[in-house]
N, C-alpha and C positions, 0 to 999 in steps of 0.2 A: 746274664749271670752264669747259665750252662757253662757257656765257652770258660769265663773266667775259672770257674773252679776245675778245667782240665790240669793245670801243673801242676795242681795241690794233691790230685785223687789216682788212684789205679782206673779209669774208665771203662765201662761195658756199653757200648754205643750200641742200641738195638732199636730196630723198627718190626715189631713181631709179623703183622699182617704184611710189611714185605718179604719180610725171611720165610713165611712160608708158602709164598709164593704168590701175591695177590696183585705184585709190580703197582709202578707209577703211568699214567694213573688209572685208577681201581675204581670197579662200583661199590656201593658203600656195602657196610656190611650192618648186621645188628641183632640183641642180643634177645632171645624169647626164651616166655616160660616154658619150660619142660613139661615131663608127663605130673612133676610135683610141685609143688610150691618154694621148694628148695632148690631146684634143678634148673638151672640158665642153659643156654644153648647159642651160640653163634652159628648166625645162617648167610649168607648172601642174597637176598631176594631175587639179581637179575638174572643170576646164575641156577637157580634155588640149591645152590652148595652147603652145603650144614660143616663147618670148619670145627667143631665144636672138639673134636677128639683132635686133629691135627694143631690146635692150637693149644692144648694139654700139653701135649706130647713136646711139642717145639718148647715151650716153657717149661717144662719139666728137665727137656734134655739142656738147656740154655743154662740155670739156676741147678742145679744136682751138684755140680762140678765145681762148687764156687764154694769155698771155702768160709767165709765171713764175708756179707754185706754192712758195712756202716752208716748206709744211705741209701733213698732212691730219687729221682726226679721221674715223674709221668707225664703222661699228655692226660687234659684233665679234660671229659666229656667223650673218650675213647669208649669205645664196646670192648675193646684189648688194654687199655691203659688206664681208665678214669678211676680215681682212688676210692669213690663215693657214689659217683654223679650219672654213671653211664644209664640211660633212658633202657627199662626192658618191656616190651611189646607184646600185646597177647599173639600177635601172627607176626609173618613173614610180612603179609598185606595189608596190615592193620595198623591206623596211627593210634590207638590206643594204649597209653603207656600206663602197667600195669606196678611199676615201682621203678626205684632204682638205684644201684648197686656198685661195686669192684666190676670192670672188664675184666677179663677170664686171664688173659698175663696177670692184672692187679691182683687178681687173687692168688697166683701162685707166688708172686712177690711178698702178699701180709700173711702169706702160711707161714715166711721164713723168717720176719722181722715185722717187730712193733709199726704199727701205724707212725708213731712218733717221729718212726726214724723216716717215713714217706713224704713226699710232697707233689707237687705238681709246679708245673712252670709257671703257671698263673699264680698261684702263691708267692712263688718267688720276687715275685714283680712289687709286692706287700711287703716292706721296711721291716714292721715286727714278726711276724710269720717266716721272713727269711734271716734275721737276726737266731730268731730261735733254733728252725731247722738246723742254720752251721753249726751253732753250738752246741746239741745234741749230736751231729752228727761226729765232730770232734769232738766230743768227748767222751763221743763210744771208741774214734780209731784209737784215744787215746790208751780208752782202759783194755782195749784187747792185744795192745804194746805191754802195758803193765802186765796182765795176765800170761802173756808170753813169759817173760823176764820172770814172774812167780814160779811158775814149772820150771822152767831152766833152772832157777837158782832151789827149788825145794825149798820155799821160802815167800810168807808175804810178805817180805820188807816193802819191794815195788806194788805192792793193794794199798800199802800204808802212806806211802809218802805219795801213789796216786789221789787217797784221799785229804791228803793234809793240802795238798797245792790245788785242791779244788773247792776246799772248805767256805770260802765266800763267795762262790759262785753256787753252791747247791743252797746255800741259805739266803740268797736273794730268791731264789723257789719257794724255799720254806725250810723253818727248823726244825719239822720233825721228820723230814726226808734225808735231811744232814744227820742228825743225831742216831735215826735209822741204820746210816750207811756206817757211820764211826761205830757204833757198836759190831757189827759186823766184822770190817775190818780187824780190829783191836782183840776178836777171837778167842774172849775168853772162856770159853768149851773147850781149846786145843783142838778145832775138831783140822782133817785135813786140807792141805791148800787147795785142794779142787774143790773140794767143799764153800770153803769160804769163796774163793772165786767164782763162783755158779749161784748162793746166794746173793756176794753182791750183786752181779750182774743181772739179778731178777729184780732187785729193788730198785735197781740204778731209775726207773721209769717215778717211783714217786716222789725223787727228787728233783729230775728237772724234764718231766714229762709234759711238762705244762707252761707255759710260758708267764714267767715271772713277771709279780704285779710292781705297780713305779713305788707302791710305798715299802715292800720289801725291799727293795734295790734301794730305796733312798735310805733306808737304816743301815745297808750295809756302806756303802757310803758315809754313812756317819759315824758308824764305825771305825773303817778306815781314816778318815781325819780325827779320829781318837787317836792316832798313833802319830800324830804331830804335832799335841795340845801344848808343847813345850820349846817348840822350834819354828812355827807360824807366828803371823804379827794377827791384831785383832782384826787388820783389814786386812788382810788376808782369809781370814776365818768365814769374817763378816759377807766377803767377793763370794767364795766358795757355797757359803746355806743359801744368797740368793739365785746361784745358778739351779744349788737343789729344788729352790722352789719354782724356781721354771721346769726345769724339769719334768716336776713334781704334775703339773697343770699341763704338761703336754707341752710346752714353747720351745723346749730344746731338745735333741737328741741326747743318748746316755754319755758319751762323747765328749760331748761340751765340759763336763763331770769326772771323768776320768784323766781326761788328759791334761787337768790340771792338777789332782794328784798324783798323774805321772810325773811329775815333771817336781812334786815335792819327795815325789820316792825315789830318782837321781839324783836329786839334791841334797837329801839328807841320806843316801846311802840304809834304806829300809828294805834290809834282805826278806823280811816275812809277808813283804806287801809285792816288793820285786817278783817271788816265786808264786804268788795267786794268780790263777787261770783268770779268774774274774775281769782280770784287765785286759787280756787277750786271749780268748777263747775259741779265736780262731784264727788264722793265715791274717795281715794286716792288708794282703793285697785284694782281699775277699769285701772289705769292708766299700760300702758302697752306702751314699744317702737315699737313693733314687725311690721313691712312693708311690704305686698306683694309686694311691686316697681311697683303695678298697679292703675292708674288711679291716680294717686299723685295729677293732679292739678283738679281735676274732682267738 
């Protein structure tokens, strides 16, 4: 999935403990309590190297320079990468693991972006966990295109029609993370465009921070075949709620469900269904079925 998403992303391809300087291949390295309870440390045991400052510095100097992140992938179980997971030690020579936490890059990574927008490769491998991530992560590059276009123009017109063409996609989250962000948007304080651009993009998280449940998604879905109660046959209607209820039970992907109101929103020329993200939330060439059968409802 990595490889795949190169043509769609700006890339920053980094391996921290080779860059500074640990080569292939390396004795391990791992992460100990400090003099506090707060305080991690990276050591090398075979070497007894304490990396702890050099790998600050290296991720400091790496991320400072970087403008906007809309994403990360990690290595998950890293002492330098692991988002969560990384095992911390009371000693150098001690297997006694005393917690465990962000690798010392992973933490300079979630200083600068939401968890939300993180992942690991092993995640990626999990259908819904990596359905979510892209679309999160696309909908951040999307809204920091909008937010461009706002400054430029002295103007939320583009906050506005970012949230209109997203509106069935933040309410399969939930409707009060949509109605959140519409108020927002629609600015009735007058206050300035930075202003509003910096609130939404603080809420943006409890709209689709979390990964949308199948009965939210199945009412917007019914929703949306509300907008062809007039132009659909009853076996057609009838085809369509039973896919929902596969769906619904886990038997079909979202897929199955959309692309056959795609294919009513070509056919009947339905411009306000055409312009929701919902249906494509992200690159089509990103889309993949592939399952590790781990962490499904995670």
């Amino acid at each position: 999935m990595v490889a795949k998403l190169l043509p769609y992303v700006d890339a920053i391809d980094c391996c921290p403990e080779m860059d500074i300087g640990l080569g292939v291949p390396r004795d391990p390295v791992r992460l100990l309590r400090g003099s506090s309870d707060s305080e991690v440390r990276m050591v090398q045991p075979a070497s007894g190297r304490d990396l702890t400052e050099e790998m600050r510095e290296y991720s400091s100097g790496l991320l400072d320079p970087i403008r906007a992140l809309d994403g990360a992938v990690l290595k998950s179980r890293s002492p330098s990468c692991a988002v969560r997971e990384a095992k911390v030690y009371r000693s150098a020579d001690s297997s006694e693991v005393l917690g465990k936490g962000p690798g010392l890059f992973a933490a300079e990574v979630l200083r600068r972006m939401p968890e939300w927008l993180v992942t690991t490769e092993g995640r990626l491998r999990n259908f819904a966990l990596r359905e979510h991530w892209l679309t999160c992560v696309f909908t951040m590059a999307r809204l920091r295109a909008a937010s461009l276009e706002c400054s430029e123009a002295r103007s939320i017109g583009p906050l506005v029609s970012f949230h209109a063409a997203h509106k069935l996609l933040f309410l399969a989250h939930g409707r009060r993370g949509m109605v959140l962000l519409g108020r927002i948007a629609a600015n009735p304080e007058g206050r300035s465009v930075r202003d509003v651009i910096t609130s939404y993009a603080e809420a943006l998280p409890s709209a689709i921070g979390r990964n949308p449940s199948r009965g939210r998604t199945v009412d917007v879905l019914q929703h949306a075949m509300g907008c062809f109660k007039r132009s659909v046959s009853s076996e057609e209607r009838s085809h369509f709620m039973g896919l929902l209820g596969m769906y619904r039970s886990k038997q079909l992907p979202l897929s199955a469900c959309t692309s056959v109101l795609g294919s009513w929103i070509a056919r009947e020329r339905e411009t306000y269904l055409a312009g929701q993200v919902f249906f494509r939330p992200y690159p089509v060439g990103l889309i993949e079925v592939s399952d590790s059968g781990k962490g499904r409802d995670l």
